[in-house]
N, CA, C and O atoms as CSV, one atom per row, in Angstrom:
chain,resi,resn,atom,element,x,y,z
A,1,UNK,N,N,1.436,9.566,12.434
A,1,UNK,CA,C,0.404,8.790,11.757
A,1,UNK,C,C,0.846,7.322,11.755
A,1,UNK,O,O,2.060,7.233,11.573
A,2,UNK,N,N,0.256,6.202,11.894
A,2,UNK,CA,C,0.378,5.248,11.971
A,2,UNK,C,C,0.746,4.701,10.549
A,2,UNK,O,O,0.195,5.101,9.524
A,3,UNK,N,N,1.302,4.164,10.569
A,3,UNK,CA,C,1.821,2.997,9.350
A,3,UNK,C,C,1.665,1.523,9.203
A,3,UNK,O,O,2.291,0.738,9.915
A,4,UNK,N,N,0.630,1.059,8.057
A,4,UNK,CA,C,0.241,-0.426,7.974
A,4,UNK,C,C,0.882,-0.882,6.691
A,4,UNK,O,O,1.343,-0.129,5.833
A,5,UNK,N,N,0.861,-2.184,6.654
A,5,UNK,CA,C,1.482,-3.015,5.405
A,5,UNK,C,C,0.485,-4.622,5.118
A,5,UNK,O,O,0.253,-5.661,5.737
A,6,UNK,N,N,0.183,-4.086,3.975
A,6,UNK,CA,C,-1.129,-4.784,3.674
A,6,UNK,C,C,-0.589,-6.274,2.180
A,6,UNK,O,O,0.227,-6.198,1.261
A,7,UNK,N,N,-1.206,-7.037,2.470
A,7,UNK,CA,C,-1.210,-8.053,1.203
A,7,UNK,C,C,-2.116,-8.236,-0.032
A,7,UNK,O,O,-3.148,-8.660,0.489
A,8,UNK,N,N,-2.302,-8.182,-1.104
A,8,UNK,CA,C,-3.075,-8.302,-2.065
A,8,UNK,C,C,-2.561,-8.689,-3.348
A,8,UNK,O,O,-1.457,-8.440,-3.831
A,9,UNK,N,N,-3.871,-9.567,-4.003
A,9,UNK,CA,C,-3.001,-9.419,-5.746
A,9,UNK,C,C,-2.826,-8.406,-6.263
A,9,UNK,O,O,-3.513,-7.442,-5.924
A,10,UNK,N,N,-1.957,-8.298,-7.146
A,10,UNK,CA,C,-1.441,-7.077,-7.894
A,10,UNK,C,C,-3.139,-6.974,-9.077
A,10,UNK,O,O,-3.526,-7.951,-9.718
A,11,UNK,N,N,-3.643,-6.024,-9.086
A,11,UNK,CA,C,-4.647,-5.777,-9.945
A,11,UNK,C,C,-4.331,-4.282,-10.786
A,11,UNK,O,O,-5.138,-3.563,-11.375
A,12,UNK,N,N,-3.227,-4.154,-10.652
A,12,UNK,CA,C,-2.478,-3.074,-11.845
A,12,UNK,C,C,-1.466,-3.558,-12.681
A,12,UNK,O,O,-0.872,-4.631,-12.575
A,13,UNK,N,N,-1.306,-2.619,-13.580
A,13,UNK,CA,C,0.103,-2.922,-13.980
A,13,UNK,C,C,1.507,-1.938,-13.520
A,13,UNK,O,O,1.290,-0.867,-12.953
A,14,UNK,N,N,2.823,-2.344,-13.783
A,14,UNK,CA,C,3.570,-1.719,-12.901
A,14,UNK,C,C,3.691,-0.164,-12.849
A,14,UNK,O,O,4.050,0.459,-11.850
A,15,UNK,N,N,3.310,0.448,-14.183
A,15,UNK,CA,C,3.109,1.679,-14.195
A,15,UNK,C,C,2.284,2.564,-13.578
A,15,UNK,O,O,2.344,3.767,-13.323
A,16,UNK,N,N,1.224,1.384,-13.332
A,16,UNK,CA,C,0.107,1.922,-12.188
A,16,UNK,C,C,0.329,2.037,-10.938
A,16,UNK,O,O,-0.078,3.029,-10.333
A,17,UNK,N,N,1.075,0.956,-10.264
A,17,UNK,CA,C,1.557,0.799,-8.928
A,17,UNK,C,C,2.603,2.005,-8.852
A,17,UNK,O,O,2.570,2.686,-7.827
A,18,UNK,N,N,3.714,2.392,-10.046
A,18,UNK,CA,C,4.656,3.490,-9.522
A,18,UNK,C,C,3.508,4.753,-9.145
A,18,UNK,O,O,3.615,5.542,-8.206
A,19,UNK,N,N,2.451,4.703,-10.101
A,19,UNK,CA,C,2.182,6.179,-10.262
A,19,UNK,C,C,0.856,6.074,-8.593
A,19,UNK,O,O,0.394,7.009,-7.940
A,20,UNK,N,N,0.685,4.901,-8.464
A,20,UNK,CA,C,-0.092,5.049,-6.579
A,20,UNK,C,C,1.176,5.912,-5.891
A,20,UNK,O,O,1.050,7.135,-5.946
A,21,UNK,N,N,2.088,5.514,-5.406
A,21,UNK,CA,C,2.829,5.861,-4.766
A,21,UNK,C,C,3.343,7.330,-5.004
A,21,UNK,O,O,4.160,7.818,-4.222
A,22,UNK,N,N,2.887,8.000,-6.031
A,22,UNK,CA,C,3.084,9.492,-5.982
A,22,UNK,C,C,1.973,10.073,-5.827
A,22,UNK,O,O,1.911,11.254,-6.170
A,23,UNK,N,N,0.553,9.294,-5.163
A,23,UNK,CA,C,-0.547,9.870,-5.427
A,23,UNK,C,C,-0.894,10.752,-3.900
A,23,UNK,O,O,-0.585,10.290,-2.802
A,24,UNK,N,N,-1.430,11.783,-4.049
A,24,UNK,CA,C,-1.392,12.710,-2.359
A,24,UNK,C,C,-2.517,11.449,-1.513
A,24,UNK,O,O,-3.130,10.463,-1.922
A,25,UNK,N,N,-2.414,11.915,-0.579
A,25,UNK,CA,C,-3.481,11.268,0.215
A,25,UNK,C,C,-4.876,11.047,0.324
A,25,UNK,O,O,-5.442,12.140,0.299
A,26,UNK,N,N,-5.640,10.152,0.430
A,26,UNK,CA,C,-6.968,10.326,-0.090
A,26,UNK,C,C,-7.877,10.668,1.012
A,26,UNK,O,O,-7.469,10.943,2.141
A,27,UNK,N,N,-9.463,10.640,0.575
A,27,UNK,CA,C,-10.355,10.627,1.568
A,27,UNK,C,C,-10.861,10.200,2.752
A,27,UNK,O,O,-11.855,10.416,3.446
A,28,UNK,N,N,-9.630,9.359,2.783
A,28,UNK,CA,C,-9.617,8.243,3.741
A,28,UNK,C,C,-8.712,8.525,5.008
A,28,UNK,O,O,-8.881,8.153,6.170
A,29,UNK,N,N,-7.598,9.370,4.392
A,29,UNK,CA,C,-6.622,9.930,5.292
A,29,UNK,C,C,-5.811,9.083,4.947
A,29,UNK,O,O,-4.887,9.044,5.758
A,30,UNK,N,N,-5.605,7.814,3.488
A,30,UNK,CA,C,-4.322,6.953,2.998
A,30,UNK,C,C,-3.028,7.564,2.775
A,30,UNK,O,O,-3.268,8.351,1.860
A,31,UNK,N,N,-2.278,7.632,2.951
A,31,UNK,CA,C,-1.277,8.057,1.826
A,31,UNK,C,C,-0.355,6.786,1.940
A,31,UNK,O,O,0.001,6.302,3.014
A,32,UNK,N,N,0.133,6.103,0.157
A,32,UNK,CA,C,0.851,5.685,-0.044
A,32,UNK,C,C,2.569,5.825,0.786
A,32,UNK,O,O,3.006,6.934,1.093
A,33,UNK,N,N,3.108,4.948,0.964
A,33,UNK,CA,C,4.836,4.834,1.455
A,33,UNK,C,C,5.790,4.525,0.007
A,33,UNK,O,O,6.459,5.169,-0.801
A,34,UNK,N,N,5.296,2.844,0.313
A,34,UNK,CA,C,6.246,2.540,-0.687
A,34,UNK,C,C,4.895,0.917,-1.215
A,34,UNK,O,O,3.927,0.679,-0.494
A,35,UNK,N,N,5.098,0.338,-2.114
A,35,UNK,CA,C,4.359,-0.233,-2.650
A,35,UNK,C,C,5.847,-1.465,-3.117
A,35,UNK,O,O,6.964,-1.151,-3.528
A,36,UNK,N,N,5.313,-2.793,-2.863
A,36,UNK,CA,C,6.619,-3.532,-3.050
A,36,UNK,C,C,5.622,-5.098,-3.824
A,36,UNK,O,O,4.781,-5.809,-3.276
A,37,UNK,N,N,5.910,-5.129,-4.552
A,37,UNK,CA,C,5.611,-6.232,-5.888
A,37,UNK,C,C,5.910,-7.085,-6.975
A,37,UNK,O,O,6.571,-6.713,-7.945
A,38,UNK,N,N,5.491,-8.097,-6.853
A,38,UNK,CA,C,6.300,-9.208,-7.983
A,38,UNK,C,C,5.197,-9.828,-8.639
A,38,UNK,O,O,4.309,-10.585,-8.246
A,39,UNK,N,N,5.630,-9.041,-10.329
A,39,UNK,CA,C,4.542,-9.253,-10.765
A,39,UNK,C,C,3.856,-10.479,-11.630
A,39,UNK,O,O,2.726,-10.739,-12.043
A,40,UNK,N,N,5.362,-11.184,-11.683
A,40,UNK,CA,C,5.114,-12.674,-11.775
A,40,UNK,C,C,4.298,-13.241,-10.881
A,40,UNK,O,O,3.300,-13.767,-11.373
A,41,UNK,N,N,4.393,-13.286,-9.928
A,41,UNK,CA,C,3.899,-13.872,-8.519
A,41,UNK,C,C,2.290,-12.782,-8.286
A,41,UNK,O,O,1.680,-12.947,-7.230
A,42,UNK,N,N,1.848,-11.952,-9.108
A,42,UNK,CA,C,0.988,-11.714,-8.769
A,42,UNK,C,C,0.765,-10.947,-7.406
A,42,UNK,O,O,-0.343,-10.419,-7.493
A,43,UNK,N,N,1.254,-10.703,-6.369
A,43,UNK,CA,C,1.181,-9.996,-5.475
A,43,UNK,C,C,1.645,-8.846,-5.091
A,43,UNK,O,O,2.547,-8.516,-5.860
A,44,UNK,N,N,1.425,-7.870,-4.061
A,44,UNK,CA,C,1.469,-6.699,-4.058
A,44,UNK,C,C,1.350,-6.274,-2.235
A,44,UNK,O,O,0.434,-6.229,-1.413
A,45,UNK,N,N,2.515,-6.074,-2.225
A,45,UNK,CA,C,2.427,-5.483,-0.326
A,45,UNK,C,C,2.634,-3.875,-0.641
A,45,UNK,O,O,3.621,-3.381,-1.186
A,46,UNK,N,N,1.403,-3.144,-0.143
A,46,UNK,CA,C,1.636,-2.024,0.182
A,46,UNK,C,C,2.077,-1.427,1.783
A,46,UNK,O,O,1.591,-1.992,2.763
A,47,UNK,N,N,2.922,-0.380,1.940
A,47,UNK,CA,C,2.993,-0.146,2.931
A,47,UNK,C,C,2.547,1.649,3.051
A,47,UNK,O,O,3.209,2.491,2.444
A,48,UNK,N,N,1.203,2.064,4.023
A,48,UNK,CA,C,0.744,2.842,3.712
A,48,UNK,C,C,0.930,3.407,5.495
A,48,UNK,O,O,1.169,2.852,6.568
A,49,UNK,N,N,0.652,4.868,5.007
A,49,UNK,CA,C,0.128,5.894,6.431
A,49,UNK,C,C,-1.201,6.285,6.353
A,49,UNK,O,O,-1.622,7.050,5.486
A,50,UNK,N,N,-2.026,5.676,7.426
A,50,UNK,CA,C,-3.360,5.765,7.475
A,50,UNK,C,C,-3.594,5.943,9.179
A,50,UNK,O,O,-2.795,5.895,10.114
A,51,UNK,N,N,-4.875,6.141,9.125
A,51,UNK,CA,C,-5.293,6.639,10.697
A,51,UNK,C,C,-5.699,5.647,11.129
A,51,UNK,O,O,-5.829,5.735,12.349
A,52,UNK,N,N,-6.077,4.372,10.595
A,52,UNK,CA,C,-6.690,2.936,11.563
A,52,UNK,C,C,-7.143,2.301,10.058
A,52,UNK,O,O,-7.707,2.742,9.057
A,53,UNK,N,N,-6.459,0.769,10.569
A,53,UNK,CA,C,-6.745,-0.313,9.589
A,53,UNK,C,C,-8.291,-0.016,8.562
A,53,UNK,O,O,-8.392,-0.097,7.337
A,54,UNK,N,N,-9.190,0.282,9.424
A,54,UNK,CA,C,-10.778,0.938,8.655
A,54,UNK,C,C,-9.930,1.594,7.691
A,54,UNK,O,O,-9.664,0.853,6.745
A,55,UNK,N,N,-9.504,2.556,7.635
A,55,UNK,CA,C,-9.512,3.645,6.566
A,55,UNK,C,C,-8.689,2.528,5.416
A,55,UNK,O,O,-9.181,2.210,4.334
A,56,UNK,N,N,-7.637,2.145,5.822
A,56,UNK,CA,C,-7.290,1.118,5.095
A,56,UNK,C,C,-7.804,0.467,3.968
A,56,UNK,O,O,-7.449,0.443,2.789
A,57,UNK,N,N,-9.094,-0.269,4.848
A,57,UNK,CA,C,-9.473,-1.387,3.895
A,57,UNK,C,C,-10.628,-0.320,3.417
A,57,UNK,O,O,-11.156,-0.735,2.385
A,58,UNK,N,N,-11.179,0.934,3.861
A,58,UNK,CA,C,-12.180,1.734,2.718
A,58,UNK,C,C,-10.977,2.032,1.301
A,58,UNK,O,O,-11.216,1.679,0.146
A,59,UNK,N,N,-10.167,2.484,1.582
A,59,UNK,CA,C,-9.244,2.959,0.595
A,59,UNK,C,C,-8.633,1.529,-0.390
A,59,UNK,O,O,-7.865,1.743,-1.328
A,60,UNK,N,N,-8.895,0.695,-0.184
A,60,UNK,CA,C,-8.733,-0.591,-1.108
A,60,UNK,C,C,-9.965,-0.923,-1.431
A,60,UNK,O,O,-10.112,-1.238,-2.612
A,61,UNK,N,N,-11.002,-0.957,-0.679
A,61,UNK,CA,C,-12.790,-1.771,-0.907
A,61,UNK,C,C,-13.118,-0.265,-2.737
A,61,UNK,O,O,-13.748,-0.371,-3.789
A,62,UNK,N,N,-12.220,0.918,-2.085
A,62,UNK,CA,C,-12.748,1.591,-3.171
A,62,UNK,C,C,-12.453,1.153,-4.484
A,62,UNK,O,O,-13.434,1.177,-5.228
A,63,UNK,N,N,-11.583,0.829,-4.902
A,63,UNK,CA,C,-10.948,0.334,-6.139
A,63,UNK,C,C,-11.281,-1.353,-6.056
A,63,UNK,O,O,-10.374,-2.148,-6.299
A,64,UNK,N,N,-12.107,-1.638,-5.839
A,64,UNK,CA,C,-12.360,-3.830,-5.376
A,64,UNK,C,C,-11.485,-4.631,-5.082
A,64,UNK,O,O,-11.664,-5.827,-5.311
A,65,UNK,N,N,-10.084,-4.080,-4.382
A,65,UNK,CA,C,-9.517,-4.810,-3.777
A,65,UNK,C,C,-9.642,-5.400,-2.349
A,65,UNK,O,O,-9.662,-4.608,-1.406
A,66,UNK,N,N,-9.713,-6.509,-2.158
A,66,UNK,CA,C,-9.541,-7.353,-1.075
A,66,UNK,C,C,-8.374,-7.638,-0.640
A,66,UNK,O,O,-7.557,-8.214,-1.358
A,67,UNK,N,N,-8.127,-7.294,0.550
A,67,UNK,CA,C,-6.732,-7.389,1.235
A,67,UNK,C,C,-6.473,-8.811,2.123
A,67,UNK,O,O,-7.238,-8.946,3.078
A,68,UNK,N,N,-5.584,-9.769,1.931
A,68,UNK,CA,C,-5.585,-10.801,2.578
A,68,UNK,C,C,-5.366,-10.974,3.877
A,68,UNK,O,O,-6.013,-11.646,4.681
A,69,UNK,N,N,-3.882,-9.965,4.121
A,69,UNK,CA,C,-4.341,-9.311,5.670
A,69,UNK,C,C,-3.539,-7.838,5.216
A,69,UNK,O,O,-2.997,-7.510,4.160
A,70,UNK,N,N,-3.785,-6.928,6.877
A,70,UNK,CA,C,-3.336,-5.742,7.124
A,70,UNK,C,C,-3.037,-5.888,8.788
A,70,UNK,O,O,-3.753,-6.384,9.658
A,71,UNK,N,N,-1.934,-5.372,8.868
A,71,UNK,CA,C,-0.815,-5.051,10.362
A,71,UNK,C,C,0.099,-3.861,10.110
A,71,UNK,O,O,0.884,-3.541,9.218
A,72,UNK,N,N,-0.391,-3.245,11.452
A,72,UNK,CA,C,0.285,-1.938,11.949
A,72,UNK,C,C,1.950,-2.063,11.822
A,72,UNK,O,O,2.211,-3.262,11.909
A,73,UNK,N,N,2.730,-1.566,11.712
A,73,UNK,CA,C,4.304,-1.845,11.776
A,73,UNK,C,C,4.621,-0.619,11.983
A,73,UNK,O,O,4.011,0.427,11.762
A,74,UNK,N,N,5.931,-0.904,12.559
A,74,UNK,CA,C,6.930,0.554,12.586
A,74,UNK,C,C,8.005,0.502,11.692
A,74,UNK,O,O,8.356,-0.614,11.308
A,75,UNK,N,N,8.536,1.395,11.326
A,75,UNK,CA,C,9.432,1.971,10.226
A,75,UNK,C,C,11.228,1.527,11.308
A,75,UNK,O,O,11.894,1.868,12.286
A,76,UNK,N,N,11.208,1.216,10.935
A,76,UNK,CA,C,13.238,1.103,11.767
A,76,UNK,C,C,13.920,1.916,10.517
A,76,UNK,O,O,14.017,3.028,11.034
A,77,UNK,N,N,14.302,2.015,9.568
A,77,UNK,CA,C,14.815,3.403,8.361
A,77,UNK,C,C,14.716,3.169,7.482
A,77,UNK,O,O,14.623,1.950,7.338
A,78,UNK,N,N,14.662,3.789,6.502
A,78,UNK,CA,C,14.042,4.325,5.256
A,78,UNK,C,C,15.385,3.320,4.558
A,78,UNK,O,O,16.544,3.142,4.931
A,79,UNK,N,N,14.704,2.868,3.555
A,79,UNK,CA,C,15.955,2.246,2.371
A,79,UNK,C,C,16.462,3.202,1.410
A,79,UNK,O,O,15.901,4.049,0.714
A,80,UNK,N,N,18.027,2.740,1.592
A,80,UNK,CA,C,18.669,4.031,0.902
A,80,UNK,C,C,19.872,3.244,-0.448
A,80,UNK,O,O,20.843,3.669,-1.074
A,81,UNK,N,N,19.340,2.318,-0.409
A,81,UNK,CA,C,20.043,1.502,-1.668
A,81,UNK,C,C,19.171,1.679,-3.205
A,81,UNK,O,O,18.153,2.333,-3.434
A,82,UNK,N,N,19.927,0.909,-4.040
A,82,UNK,CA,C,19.069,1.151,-5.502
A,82,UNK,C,C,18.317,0.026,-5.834
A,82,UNK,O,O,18.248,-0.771,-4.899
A,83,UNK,N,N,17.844,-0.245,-6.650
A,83,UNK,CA,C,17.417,-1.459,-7.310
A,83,UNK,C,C,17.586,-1.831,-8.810
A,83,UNK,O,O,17.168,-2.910,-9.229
C-alpha cells in the first residue's frame, strides 16, 4: 500500500491526534502510521497508508480539514527510539 505524508493545522487536541493513530482504517482505505505535531506551532504532518492521494484528501475533506500539501514517500525504517 502506498504511503503519503500530508501537512495541516492541528484541529485536535493531543489526545485526539494519539487516539487517530490507533484508529483501524477507514472508508477510504486510510489507515493512520504515525501522526507528528507541534502544538504550539499549530501544525500537524500525518503520515498515512492509503491507495492514492484522492482517498487521502476524502479522508481529511471528511472531518474539514484542508491539507496544504500531500506526497507519496517511502518508509527507509521504522523509529525505534523514545521521546
Amino acid at each position: 500500500m502506498p504511503v503519503f505524508m500530508d501537512v495541516h493545522k492541528v484541529p485536535f487536541n493531543e489526545a485526539n491526534l494519539k487516539e487517530l493513530c490507533a484508529s483501524p482504517t477507514d472508508e477510504f482505505g486510510v489507515r493512520h502510521v504515525n501522526l507528528l505535531y507541534n502544538m504550539s506551532a499549530k501544525i500537524c504532518f500525518c503520515l498515512l497508508e492509503a491507495p492514492d492521494i484522492d482517498a487521502v484528501e476524502k479522508h481529511h475533506a471528511k472531518v474539514n480539514i484542508k491539507c496544504e500539501w500531500i506526497t507519496e514517500v517511502s518508509l527507509a525504517q521504522p523509529f525505534q527510539g523514545s521521546v
